[in-house]
Structures are given as C-alpha cells and as structure tokens.
C-alpha positions as CSV (number, residue, x, y, z in Angstrom):
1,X,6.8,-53.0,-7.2
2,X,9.0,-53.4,-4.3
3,X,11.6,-50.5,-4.5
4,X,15.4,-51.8,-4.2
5,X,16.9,-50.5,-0.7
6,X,20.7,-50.0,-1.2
7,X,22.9,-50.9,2.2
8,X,25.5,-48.4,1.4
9,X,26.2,-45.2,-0.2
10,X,28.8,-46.9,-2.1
11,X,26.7,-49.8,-3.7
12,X,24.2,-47.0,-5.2
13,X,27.2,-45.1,-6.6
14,X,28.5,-48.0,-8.6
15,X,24.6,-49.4,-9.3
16,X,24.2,-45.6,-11.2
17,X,27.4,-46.0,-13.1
18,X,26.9,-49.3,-14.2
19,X,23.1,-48.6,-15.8
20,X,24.2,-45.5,-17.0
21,X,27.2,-47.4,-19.1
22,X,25.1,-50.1,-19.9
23,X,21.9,-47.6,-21.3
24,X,25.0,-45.3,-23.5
25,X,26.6,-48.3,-24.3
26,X,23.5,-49.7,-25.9
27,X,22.3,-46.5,-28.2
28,X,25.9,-46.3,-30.2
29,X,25.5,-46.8,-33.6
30,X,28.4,-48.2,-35.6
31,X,28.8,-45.9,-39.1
32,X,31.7,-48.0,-40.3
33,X,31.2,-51.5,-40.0
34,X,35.4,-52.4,-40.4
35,X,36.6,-51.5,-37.3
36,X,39.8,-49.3,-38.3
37,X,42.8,-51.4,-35.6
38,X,45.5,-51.9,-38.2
39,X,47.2,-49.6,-40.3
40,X,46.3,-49.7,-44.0
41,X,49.2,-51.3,-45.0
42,X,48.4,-54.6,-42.4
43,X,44.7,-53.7,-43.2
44,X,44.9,-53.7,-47.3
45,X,46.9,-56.5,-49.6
46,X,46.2,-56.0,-53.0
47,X,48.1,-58.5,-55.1
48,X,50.2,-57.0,-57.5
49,X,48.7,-56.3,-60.9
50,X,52.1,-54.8,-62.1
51,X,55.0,-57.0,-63.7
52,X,58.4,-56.3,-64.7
53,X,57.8,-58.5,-68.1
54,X,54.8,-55.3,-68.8
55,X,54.1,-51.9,-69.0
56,X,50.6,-51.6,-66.8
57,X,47.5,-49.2,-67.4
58,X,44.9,-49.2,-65.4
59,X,41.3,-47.3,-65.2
60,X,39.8,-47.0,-62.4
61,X,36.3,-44.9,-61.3
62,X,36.9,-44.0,-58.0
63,X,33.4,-42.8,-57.5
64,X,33.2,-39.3,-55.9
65,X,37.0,-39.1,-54.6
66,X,37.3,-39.0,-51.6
67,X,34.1,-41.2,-50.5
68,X,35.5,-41.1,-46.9
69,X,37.1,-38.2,-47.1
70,X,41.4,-38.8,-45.3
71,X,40.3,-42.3,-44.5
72,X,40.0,-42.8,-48.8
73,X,42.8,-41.0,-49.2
74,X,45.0,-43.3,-47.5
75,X,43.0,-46.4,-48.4
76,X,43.7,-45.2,-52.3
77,X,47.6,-45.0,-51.4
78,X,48.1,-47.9,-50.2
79,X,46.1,-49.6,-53.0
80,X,48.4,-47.8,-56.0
81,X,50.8,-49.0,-54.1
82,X,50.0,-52.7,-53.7
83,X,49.0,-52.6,-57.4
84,X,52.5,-51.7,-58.9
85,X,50.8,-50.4,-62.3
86,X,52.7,-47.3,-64.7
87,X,49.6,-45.3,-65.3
88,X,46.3,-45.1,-63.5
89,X,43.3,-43.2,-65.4
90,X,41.3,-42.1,-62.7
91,X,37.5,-40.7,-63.1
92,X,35.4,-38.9,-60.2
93,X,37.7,-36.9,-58.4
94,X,35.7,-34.5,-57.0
95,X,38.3,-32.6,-54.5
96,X,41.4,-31.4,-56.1
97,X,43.1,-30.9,-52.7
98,X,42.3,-34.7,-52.2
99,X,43.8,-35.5,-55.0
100,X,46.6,-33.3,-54.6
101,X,46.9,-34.9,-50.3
102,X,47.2,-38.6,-52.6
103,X,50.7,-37.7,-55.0
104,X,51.9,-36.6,-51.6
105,X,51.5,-40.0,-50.3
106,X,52.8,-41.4,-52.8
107,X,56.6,-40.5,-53.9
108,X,57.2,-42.7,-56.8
109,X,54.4,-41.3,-58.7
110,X,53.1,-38.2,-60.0
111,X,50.0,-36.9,-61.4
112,X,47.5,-34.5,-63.3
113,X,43.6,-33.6,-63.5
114,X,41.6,-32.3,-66.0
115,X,41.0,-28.4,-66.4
116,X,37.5,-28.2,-66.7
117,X,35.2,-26.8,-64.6
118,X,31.8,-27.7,-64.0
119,X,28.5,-24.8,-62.7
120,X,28.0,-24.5,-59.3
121,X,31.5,-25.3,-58.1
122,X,31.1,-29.4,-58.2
123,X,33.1,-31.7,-60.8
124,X,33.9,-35.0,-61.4
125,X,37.4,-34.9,-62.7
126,X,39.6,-37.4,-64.5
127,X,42.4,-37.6,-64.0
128,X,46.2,-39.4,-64.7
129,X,48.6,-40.7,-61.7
130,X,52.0,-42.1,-63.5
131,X,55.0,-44.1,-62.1
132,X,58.1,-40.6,-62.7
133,X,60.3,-41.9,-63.2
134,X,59.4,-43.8,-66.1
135,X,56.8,-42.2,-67.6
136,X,56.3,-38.5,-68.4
137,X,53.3,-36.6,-70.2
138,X,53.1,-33.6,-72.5
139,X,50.0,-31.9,-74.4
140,X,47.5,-32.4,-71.6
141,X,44.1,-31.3,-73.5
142,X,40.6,-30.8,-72.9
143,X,38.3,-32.9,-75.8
144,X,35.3,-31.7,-77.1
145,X,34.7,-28.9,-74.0
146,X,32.2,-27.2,-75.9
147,X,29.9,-30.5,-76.3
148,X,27.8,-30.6,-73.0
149,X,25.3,-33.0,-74.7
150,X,27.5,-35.9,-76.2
151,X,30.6,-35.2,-73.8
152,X,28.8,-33.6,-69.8
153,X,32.9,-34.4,-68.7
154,X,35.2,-33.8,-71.2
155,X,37.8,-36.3,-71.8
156,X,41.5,-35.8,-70.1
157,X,44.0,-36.4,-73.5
158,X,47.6,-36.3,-72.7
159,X,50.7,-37.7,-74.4
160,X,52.7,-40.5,-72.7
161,X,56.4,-41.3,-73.3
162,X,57.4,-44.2,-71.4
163,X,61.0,-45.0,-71.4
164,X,62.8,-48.2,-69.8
165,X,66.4,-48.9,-70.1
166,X,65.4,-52.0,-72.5
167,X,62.4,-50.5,-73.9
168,X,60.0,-47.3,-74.9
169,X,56.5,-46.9,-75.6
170,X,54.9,-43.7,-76.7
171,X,51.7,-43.0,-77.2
172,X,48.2,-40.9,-76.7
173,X,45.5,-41.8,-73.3
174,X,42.3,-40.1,-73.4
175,X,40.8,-40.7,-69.8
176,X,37.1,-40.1,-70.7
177,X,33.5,-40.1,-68.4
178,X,30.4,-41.0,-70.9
179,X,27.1,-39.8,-69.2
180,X,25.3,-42.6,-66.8
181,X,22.6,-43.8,-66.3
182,X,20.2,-45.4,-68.3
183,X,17.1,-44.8,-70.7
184,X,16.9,-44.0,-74.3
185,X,18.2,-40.2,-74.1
186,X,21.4,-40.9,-71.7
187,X,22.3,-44.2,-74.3
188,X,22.0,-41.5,-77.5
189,X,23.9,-39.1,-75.3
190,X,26.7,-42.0,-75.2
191,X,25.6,-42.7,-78.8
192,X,26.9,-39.5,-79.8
193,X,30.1,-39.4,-77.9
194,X,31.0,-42.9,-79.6
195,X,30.6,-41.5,-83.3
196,X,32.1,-38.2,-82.0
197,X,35.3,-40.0,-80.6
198,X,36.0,-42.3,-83.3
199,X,35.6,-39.7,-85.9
200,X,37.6,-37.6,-83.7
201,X,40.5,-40.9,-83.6
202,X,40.2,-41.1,-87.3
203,X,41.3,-37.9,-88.3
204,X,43.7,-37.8,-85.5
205,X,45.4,-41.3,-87.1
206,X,45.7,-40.3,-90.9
207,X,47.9,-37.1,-89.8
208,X,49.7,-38.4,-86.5
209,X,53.6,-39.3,-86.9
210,X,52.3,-41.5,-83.3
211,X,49.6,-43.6,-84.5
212,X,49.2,-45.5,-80.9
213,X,46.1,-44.0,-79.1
214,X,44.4,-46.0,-76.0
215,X,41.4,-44.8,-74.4
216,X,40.3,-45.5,-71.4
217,X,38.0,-44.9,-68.8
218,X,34.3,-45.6,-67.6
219,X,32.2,-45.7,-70.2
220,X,29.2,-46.1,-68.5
221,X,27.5,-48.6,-71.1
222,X,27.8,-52.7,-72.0
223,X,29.9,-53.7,-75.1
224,X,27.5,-57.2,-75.6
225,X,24.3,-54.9,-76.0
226,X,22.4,-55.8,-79.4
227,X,23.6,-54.3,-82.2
228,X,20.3,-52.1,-82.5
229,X,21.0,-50.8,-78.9
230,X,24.6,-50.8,-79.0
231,X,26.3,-47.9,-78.4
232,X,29.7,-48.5,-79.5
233,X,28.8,-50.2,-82.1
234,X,30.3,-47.8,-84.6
235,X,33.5,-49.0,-83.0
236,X,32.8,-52.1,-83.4
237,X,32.1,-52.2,-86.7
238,X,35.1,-50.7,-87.8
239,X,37.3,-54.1,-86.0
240,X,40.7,-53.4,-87.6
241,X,41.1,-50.0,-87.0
242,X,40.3,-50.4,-83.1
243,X,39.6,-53.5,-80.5
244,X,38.1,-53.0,-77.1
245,X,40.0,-54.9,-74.8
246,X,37.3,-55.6,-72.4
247,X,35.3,-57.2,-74.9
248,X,35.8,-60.9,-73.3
249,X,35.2,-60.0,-70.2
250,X,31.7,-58.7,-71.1
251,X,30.6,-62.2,-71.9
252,X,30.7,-62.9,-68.6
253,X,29.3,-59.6,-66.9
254,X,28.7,-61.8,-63.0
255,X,32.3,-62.7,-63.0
256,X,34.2,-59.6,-64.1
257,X,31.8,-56.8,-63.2
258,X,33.3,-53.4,-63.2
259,X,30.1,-52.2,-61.6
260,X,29.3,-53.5,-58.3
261,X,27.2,-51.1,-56.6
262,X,23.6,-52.3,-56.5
263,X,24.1,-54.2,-60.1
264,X,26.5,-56.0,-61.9
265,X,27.7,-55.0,-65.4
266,X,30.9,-54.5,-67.4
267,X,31.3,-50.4,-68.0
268,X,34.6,-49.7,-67.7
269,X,36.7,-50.2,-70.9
270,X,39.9,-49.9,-72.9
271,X,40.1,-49.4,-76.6
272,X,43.2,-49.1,-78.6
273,X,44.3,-48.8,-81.7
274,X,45.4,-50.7,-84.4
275,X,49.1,-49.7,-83.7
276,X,48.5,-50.8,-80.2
277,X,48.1,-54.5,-81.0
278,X,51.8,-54.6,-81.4
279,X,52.8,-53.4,-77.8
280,X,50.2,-55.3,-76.7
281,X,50.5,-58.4,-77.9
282,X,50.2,-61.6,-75.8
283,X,49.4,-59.0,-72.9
284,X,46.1,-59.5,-70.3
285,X,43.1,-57.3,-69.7
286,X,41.2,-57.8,-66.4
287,X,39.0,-57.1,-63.5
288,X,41.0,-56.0,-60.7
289,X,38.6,-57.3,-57.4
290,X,39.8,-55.3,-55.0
291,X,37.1,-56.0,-53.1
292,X,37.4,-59.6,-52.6
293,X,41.2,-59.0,-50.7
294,X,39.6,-55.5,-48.6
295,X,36.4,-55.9,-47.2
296,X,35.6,-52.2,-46.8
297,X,36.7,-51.2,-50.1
298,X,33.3,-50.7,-51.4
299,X,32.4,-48.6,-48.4
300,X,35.1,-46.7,-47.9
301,X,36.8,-46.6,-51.9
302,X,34.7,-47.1,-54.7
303,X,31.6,-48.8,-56.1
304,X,33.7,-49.8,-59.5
305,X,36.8,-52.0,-59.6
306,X,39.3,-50.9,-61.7
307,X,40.1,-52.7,-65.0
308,X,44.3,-53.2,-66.1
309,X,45.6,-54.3,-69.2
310,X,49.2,-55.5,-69.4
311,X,51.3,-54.5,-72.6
312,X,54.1,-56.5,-73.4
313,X,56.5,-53.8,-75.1
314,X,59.2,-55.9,-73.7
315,X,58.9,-59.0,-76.4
C-alpha cells in the first residue's frame, strides 16, 4: 500500500486532528436519547387535568423516585405543575431528600411521606403533595405496620380538609402499595390486604363522625380478573358500600393502561366510599398519558401514568 506523503508540516497537523475527531466522534454513545436543549417548561406541556368546577386527586407511581436522579426532579415539577390537581398520592419515592428538593420547587404546594422504614436502608415510600393553601392534613398514620405479609409497604392514611371560599370537602386518603408481581403467592398476598383493608374501612365507617374515605394508590392487580382469581373481589361484592372508580377503564386495559413498562394493564385505582358518591357525582376518572405530550417521560419519570378523578363538590 502506497504510504500518503504529506507536502507540508501543516497539512499532517490538520490530517491528525481531523481522524482523531472523526475516530472519538464515532465511539460516543448517546445514554439519553432526548437531547436535553429546552428548559423543562418549553420541553414538557401537560394539559391541565385540574378545573376550577372540581376538586382533583390524583395517584400517581412514580417508580423509584428520582429515576434520573435532578433531571426527574425537575421533570416531576414541572408536571404537577402543568397538571393543576389539589392532591397528588404518590408511591415509590425512594430518596427523601429528593422528595424534599421537589416541594422546594414547587411553592404552591406542600407535602408529606410515610414514616416507615424498610431493612437495609432502601424504601419505597408513599407519599401526599397538596395544593396549601387549600388543603391541609392532620392524623398522618402508618396502617397495618406490623403486617409484612399482606401489607410489605404500609399504607400512608392522613385526614384531608379541603376548604374553598364556596365550598369544603373533608375526608380520609389512604395512599397504599400492594405487593407486585405476579403468581399465585404475590395475588394471595394482595388477597389478604383487600379483605384486611375493607374490614379495616368497615369498622372505621360504623364509628367515624367523617364517613368519606378514598383510597388510592397502585394496587398492583386488574379489577376485570375472574371472579375466582379476583383479588378485590371482596370489594366488589360489597357494591354499595364502596365503588372503584377505575373500574371502566379496566374494560379497556390497551387504551387506558396505567402500566406501560413492558406490558399493558390497568393497576392503579381509586375506591371510595359510599359517602363519596355525593362529592363526586357527575365527576371523571382517567388515565393521565403523560407520555403521549413528553416523549422522554417514560425514561426519565415513570413507567406508570398517573390516574385523576375529578370531584364535583361544587354542584
């Protein structure tokens, strides 16, 4: 092969640089396949789920908070933000200075997680973010912490007193984890935390002077399983004492999928009482597809959207 003779010194000097850009240039890897150029706020629009006719509750797993450590943090921000709602219930927050980073970006709202603490120094926490000056909580309290087996995270119960100029609504929000996964032991374990709960809501209602419980959160199971695999179906048997309000949307599981990361199912729910229906009313459950408006939410937020429900204590 006939070797390349270079007339000048400064020819070979700009020959080197170029192949040595070109061979560098060529071995970067991308690790984030959105290249970050705009600000979050130009970068994310969320429609609003929040209206001024409804007080808003939302649940939303946030799947091992922060995912992308800051780079969550401010993608979460700016999505409260965008979605406008009263109350968020969130579930996997596994840094509390995270967390903590989050209320500071977010002035308007305020916020709690749960006390419990998990071997080895790792959690999933749930926890509550609430609009302040509307809302306020009391009573925060750990359920069932004793019951690893039915309950691995125990629920987040605190009591909400919401308060418009036109309006109030008080009531309790459990914020709750069921165990994942599937296979006949993990669908007992949820089994048990179904008949648990509602026993637990039962003899909670007959003595409450506040009668209005909603419970939310990822539940980690499907509300249209067959009766004989169903694991809420102790719930669901008991129709006018307490109505999921996901239940529609688990008819149609490709549409309004809660769970989008390698499957498609409906896991994340809200139940309320039979005092509930009142505030409620003509209001709207539904998916919130965040993905669909920000392209990188599943890589850089979450692998669940979050489900809202409007209630219409304004009517």
């Amino acid at each position: 092969m006939k070797k390349v003779k270079f007339k000048s010194k400064f020819v070979k000097i700009v020959f080197l640089a170029s192949l040595y850009f070109f061979i560098n240039g060529c071995n970067q890897r991308v690790s984030n396949p959105v290249q970050v150029v705009l600000p979050d706020s130009q970068r994310i629009n969320i429609p609003p789920f929040g209206r001024d006719s409804s007080f808003d509750i939302i649940s939303w797993n946030i799947q091992n908070y922060p995912k992308l450590n800051d780079q969550t943090v401010s993608n979460v921000a700016e999505i409260i933000s965008d979605l406008d709602a009263e109350i968020f219930g969130m579930q996997e927050i596994e840094d509390t200075s995270s967390f903590r980073q989050l209320l500071n970006l977010l002035p308007e709202y305020s916020g709690a997680y749960s006390t419990d603490v998990y071997s080895g120094g790792t959690y999933q926490k749930t926890a509550v973010i609430y609009r302040k000056n509307i809302v306020q909580i009391s009573d925060m309290e750990m359920l069932f912490s004793g019951d690893s087996y039915s309950f691995p995270r125990p629920p987040l119960k605190v009591y909400v007193k919401v308060n418009y100029p036109q309006s109030s609504f008080d009531f309790t929000l459990i914020v709750l984890h069921l165990k994942a996964s599937g296979g006949s032991e993990n669908e007992a374990r949820r089994r048990s935390a179904c008949e648990k709960l509602k026993n637990y809501l039962d003899a909670e209602i007959v003595v409450a002077a506040d009668k209005d419980y909603i419970v939310i959160g990822d539940w980690n199971d499907e509300l249209n399983d067959p009766i004989s695999q169903n694991v809420f179906q102790v719930f669901l048997n008991n129709p006018q004492s307490y109505t999921f309000l996901t239940k529609e949307l688990a008819n149609d599981p490709v549409n309004n999928a809660t769970y989008i990361g390698g499957y498609q199912s409906v896991i994340d729910h809200i139940l309320i009482s039979e005092d509930v229906k009142q505030e409620y009313a003509t209001g709207q459950t539904e998916v919130l597809k965040l993905d669909l408006f920000f392209s990188a939410y599943v890589y850089e937020v979450s692998d669940h959207r979050p489900v809202g429900a409007n209630f219409m204590i304004f009517q």
